[in-house]
C-alpha positions in Angstrom: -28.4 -10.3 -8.9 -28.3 -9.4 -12.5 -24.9 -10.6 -14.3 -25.6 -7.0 -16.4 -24.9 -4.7 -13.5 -22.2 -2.6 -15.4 -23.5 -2.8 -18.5 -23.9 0.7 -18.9 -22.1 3.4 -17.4 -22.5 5.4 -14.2 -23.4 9.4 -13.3 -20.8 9.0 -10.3 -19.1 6.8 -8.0 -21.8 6.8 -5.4 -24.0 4.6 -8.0 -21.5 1.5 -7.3 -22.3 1.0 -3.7 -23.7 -1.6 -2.5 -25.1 -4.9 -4.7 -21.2 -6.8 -3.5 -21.0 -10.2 -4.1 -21.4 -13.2 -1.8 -18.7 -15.4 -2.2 -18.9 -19.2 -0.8 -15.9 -20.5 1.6 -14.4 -23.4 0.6 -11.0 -24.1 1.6 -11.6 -23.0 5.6 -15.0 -25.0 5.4 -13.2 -28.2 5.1 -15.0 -30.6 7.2 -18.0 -28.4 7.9 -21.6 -29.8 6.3 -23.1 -26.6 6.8 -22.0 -24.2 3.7 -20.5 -20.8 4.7 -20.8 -17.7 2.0 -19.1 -14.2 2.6 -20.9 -10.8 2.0 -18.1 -8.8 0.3 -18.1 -5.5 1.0 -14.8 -4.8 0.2 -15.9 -4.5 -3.4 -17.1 -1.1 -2.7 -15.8 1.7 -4.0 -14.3 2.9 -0.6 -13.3 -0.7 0.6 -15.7 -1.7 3.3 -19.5 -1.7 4.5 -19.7 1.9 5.5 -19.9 3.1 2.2 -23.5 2.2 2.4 -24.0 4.9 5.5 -21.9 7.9 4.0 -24.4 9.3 1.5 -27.9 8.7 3.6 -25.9 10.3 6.7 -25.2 13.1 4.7 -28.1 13.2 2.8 -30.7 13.2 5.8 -28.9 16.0 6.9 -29.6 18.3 3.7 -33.2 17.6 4.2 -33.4 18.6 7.6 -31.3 21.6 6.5 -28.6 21.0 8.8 -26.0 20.4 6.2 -25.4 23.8 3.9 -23.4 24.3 0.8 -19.8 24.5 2.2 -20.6 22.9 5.3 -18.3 20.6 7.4 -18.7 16.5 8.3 -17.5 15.7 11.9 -17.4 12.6 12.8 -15.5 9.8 15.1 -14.5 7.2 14.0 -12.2 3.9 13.7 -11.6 5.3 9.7 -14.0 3.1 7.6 -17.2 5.3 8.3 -14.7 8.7 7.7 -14.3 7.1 3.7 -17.4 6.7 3.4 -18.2 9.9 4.6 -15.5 10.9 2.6 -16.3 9.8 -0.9 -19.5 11.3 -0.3 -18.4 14.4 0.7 -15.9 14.8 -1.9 -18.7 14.5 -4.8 -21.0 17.1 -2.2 -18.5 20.0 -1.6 -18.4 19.6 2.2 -15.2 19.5 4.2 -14.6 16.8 6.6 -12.8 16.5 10.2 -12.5 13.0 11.5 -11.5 11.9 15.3 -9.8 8.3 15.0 -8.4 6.1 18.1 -4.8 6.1 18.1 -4.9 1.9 18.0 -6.2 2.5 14.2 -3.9 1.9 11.4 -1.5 4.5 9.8 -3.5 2.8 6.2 -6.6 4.0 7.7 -5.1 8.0 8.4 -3.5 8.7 5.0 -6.1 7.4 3.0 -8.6 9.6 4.7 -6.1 12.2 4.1 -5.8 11.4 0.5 -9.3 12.2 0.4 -8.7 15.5 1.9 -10.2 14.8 5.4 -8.6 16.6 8.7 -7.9 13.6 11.0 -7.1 14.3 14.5 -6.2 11.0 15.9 -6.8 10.6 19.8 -5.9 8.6 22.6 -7.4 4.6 22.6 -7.0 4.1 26.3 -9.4 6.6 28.1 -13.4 6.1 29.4 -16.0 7.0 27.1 -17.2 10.3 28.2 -13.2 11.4 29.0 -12.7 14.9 26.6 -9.9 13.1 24.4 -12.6 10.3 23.6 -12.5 10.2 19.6 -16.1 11.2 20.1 -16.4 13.0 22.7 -14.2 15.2 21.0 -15.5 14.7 17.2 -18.6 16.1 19.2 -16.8 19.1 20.9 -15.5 20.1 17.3 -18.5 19.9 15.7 -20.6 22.1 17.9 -17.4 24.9 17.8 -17.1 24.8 14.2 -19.7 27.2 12.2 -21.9 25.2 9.4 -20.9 21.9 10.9 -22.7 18.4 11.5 -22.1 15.5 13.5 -22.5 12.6 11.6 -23.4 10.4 15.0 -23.0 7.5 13.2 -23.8 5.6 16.9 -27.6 7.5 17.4 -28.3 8.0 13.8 -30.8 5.8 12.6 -30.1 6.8 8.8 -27.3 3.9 9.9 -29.3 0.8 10.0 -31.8 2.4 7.9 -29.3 2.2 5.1 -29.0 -1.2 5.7 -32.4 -2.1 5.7 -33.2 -0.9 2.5 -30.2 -2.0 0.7 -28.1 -5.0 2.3 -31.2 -7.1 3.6 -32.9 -7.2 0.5 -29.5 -8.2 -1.1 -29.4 -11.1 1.1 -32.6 -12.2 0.9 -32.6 -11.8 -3.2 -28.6 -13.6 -3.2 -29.8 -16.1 -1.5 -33.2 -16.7 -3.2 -34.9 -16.5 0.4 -33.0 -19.5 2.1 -30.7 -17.8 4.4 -30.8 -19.2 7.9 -28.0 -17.5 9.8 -26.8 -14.1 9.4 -23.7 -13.4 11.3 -21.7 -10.0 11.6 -20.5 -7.9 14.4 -21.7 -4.5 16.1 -19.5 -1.4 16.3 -22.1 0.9 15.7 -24.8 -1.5 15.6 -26.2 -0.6 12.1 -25.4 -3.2 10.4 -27.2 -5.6 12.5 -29.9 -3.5 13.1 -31.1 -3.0 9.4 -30.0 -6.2 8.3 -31.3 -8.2 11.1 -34.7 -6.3 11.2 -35.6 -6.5 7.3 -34.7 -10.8 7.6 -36.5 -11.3 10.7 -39.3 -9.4 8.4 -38.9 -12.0 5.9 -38.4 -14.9 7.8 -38.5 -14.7 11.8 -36.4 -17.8 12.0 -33.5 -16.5 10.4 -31.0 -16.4 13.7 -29.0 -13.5 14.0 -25.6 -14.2 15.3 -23.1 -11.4 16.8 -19.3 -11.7 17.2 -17.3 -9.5 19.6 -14.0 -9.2 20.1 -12.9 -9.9 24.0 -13.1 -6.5 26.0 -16.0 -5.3 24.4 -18.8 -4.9 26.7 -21.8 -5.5 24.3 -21.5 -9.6 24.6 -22.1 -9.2 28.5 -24.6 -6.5 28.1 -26.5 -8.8 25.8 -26.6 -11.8 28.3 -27.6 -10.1 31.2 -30.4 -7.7 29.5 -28.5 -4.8 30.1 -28.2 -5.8 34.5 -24.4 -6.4 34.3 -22.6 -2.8 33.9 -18.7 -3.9 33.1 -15.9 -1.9 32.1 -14.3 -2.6 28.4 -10.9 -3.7 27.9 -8.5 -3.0 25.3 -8.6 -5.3 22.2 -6.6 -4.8 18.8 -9.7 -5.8 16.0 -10.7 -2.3 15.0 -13.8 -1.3 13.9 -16.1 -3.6 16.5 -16.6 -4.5 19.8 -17.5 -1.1 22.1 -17.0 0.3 25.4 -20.7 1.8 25.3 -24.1 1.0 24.1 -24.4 3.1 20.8 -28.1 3.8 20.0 -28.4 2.6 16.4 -27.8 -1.1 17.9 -31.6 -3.0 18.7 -30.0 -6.1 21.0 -33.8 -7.4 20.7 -33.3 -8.9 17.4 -30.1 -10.5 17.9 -30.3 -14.2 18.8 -26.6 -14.8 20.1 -23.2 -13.6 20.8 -20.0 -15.3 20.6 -16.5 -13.6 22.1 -13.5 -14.3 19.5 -9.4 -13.3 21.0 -7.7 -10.7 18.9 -5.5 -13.8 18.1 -8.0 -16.0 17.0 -9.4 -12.8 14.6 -6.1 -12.4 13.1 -5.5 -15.8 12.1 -8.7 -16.2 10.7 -8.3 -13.3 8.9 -5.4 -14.3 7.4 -6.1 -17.5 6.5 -9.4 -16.4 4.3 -6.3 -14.2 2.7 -4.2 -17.3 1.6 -7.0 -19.9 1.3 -9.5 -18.4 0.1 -8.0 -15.3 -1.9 -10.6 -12.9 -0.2 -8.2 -10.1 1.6 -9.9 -8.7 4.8 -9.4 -6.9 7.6 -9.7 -8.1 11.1 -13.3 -7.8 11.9 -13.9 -9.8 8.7 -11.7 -12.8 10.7 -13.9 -12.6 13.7 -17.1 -12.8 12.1 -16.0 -15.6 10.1 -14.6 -17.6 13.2 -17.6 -17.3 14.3 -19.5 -18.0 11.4 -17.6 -21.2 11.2 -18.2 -22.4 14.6 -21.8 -22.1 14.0 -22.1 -23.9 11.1 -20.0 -26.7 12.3 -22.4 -26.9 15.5 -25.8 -26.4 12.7 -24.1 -29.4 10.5 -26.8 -29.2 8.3 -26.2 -28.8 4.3 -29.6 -27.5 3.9 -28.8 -24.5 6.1 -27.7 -21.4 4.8 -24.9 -19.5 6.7 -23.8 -15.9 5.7 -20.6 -14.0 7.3 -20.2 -10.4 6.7 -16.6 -9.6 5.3 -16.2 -5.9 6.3 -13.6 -4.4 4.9 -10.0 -4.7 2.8 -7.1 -6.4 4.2 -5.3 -3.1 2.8 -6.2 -1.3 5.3 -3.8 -3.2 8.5 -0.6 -4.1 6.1 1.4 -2.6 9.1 -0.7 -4.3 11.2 -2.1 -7.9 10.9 -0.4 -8.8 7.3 2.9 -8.2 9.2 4.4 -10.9 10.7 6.9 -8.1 13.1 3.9 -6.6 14.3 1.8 -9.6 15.0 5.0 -11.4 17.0 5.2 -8.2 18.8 1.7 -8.3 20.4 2.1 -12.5 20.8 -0.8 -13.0 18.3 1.6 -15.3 15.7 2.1 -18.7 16.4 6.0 -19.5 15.4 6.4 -23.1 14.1 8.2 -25.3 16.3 11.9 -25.6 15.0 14.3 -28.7 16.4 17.6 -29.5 16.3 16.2 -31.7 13.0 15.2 -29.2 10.8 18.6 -27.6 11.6 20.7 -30.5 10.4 18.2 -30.9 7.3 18.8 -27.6 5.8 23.2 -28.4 6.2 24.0 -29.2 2.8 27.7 -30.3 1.7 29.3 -33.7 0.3 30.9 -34.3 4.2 29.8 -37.5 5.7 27.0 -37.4 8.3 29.5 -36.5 10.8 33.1 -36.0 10.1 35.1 -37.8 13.3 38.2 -38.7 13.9 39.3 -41.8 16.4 41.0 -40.8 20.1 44.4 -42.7 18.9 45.1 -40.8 15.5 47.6 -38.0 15.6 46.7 -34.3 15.5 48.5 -34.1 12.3 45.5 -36.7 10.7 43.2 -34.7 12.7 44.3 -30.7 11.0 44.4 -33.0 7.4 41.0 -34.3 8.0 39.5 -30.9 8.7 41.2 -29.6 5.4 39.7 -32.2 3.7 36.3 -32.0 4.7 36.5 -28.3 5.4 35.4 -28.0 9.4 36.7 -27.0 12.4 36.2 -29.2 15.0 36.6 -32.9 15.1 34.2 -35.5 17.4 36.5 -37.6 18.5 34.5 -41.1 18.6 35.6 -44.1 20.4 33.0 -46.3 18.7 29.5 -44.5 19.2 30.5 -42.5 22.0 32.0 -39.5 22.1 35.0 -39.0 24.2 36.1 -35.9 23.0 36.8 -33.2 20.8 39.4 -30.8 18.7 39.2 -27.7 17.1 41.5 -26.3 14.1 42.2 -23.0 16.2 43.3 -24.9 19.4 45.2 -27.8 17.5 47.0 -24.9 15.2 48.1 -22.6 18.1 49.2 -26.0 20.6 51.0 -27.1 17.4 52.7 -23.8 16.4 54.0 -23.6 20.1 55.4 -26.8 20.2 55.8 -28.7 16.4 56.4 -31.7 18.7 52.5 -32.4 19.1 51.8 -32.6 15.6 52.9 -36.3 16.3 50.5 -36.6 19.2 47.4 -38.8 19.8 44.5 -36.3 20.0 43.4 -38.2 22.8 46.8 -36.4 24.8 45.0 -32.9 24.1 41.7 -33.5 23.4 39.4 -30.7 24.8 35.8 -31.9 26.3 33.1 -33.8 24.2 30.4 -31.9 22.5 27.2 -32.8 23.9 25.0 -35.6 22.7 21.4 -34.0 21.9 18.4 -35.7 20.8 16.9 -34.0 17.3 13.6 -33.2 18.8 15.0 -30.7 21.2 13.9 -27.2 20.3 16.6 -24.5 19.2 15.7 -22.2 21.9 17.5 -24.7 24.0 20.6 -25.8 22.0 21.4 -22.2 21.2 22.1 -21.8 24.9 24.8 -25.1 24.5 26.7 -23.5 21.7 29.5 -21.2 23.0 33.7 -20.6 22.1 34.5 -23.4 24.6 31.7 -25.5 23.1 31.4 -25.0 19.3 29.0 -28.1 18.4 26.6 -30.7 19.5 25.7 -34.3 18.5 22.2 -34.9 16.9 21.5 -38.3 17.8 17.9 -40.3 17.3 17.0 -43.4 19.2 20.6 -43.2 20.5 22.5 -43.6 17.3 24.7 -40.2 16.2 23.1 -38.7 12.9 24.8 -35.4 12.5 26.4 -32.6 14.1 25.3 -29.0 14.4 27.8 -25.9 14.8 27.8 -22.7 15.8 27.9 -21.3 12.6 25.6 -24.2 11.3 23.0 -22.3 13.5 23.9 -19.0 12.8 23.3 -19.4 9.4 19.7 -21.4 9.9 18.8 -18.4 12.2 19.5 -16.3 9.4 17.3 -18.4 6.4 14.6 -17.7 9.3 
């Protein structure tokens, strides 16, 4: 790839497509002979790999003279295609109506809206040939509206056509010919199509390796040569996986398929984000989980592994960059908190634990507490605890009858905090804590190291 690629300027925004960067992964690649790169195609203009379909769909369809000055782009889709359509449109004159799964992200509908596409978004969980399908219906509107096309990303082969003549050749000229894995996902099928057919072209050793998000149906379809007809089931990556075979997808030149959890996408995702500095989307965390797990089983360092990053992380801010979201649908793993990590965050110039012994007098005991600023006293009888005494109970006994000021504490002692061990999860010790019991003992190997309050936890809760 020439290093003069923008040296002089462009007719339009179309002109940037395609020739995006591959990238190698380093940090997630730790302990992995094999090196991993990363197609890029997030530096498109539009943010992901469709871009590279929007014009050639559109433009097929002015030669065949379906498309006509003023004329409308249907089309549904999971949003990515739509701003490629989009961009393409916008420079054409053409209007554009979009059908988009409800799972999709709101980023995805009001950029396509900023581009002034009609989106109508649809309901996720219905069979493919149900009327409210996203394209069963992006069909239905397209053959009702006058001087309309279907895109049809999924039958039209000006899909992996695109891809065919513009990111194989890419690959094969990036990597100077010695690419021996290519690995991406299908959602239409295009990608893998083009790119798959113009390597095996070049080389029919390169192996061609699909991801799929659990509940698609195109891993099972793949293994049984099309004998095994399953139902899909609902997954959260967008933009992959399908529920039906799309026509643009040629299974014949695909040499495996790997299954990847929502879960296992996100966090992937997520880390190429922080480690790596690449920002993707979803898809881009399954393919690369998958391109990882290959590698490590290749463990060769003369191989040559490519992953395809789809798409910008922009796109599911409300999604998988949110940490709400993703503990909502149980896909973020919460660190494992203990009583220890409580008691290392208490900061203060009180002793360890402030106690007070069972024959002092309540009057030592309020003082103490003054001192050292706490309410509630241990009381210790060497390293057991025997007892305990709180401010508010000591202060209302005392203002009842002055007399007890003069008492041991042992005489009115309420009941010893509990003795926990500082490897017990919060989850549980929150459930100890209550008004009759304000506190517990952090002990290690049976020796008392600290005490942890109500409010102690409150406030640690809160820093979380």
């Amino acid at each position: 790839m020439s290093d003069k690629r923008h040296e002089r300027p462009y007719q339009n925004v179309l002109e940037t497509v395609g020739w995006t960067p591959l990238i190698r992964l380093n940090k997630v690649t730790r302990g992995i002979r094999t090196p991993v790169y990363g197609k890029a195609e997030f530096f498109n203009p539009g943010g992901s790999v469709k871009d590279r379909i929007g014009l050639p769909i559109i433009e097929q369809a002015e030669r065949e003279g379906r498309l006509k000055p003023g004329g409308t782009i249907v089309e549904g889709t999971s949003g990515n295609t739509g701003i490629g359509l989009a961009i393409a449109a916008a420079l054409r004159g053409y209007r554009c109506i979009f059908t988009m799964p409800d799972k999709m992200s709101q980023e995805k509908v009001r950029l396509l809206k900023a581009f002034g596409a009609q989106v109508i978004v649809t309901p996720t969980a219905v069979p493919p040939d149900h009327p409210d399908h996203y394209v069963v219906m992006a069909k239905r509107i397209a053959a009702e509206t006058p001087n309309a096309i279907l895109a049809d990303q999924f039958y039209n082969q000006a899909n992996p056509e695109a891809h065919y003549a513009t990111t194989g050749p890419e690959l094969w000229e990036q990597t100077e010919g010695r690419i021996t894995h290519f690995v991406a996902a299908a959602g239409t099928g295009g990608t893998m199509t083009g790119v798959g057919r113009y390597l095996k072209e070049k080389n029919p050793k390169i192996q061609i390796i699909a991801g799929d998000p659990v509940g698609s149906i195109l891993t099972e379809y793949w293994r049984s040569h099309g004998a095994n007809k399953i139902e899909g089931t609902p997954y959260k990556v967008e933009g992959i996986g399908q529920e039906k075979i799309p026509g643009t997808l040629d299974m014949r030149l695909i040499d495996e398929f790997h299954t990847v959890t929502d879960k296992a996408s996100f966090a992937m995702a997520r880390r190429l984000t922080r480690e790596e500095g690449l920002f993707v989307g979803g898809s881009s965390g399954l393919i690369a989980k998958v391109a990882l797990d290959v590698a490590r089983r290749v463990n060769d360092p003369d191989a040559f592994v490519v992953t395809f990053l789809c798409d910008t992380g922009e796109r599911y801010l409300s999604k998988l960059y949110s940490d709400e979201w993703m503990r909502e649908n149980q896909m973020l793993d919460t660190e494992r908190m203990t009583l220890a990590h409580v008691l290392n965050t208490k900061q203060g110039e009180s002793p360890t634990v402030v106690s007070i012994a069972p024959g002092a007098s309540v009057r030592q005991a309020l003082n103490l507490m003054s001192v050292h600023d706490v309410s509630q006293l241990p009381i210790m009888d060497g390293a057991h605890c025997v007892g305990s005494v709180s401010d508010w109970s000591l202060s209302q006994k005392s203002l009842d009858n002055p007399k007890l000021l003069d008492a041991t504490v042992s005489d009115i002692m309420d009941a010893p905090f509990p003795t926990v061990d500082g490897d017990q999860v919060i989850d549980v010790v929150v459930k100890l804590l209550s008004k009759s019991n304000p506190a517990v003992l952090v002990q290690e190997h049976s020796v008392v190291q600290g005490i942890v309050t109500r409010s102690d936890m409150l406030h640690f809760m809160m820093q979380r």
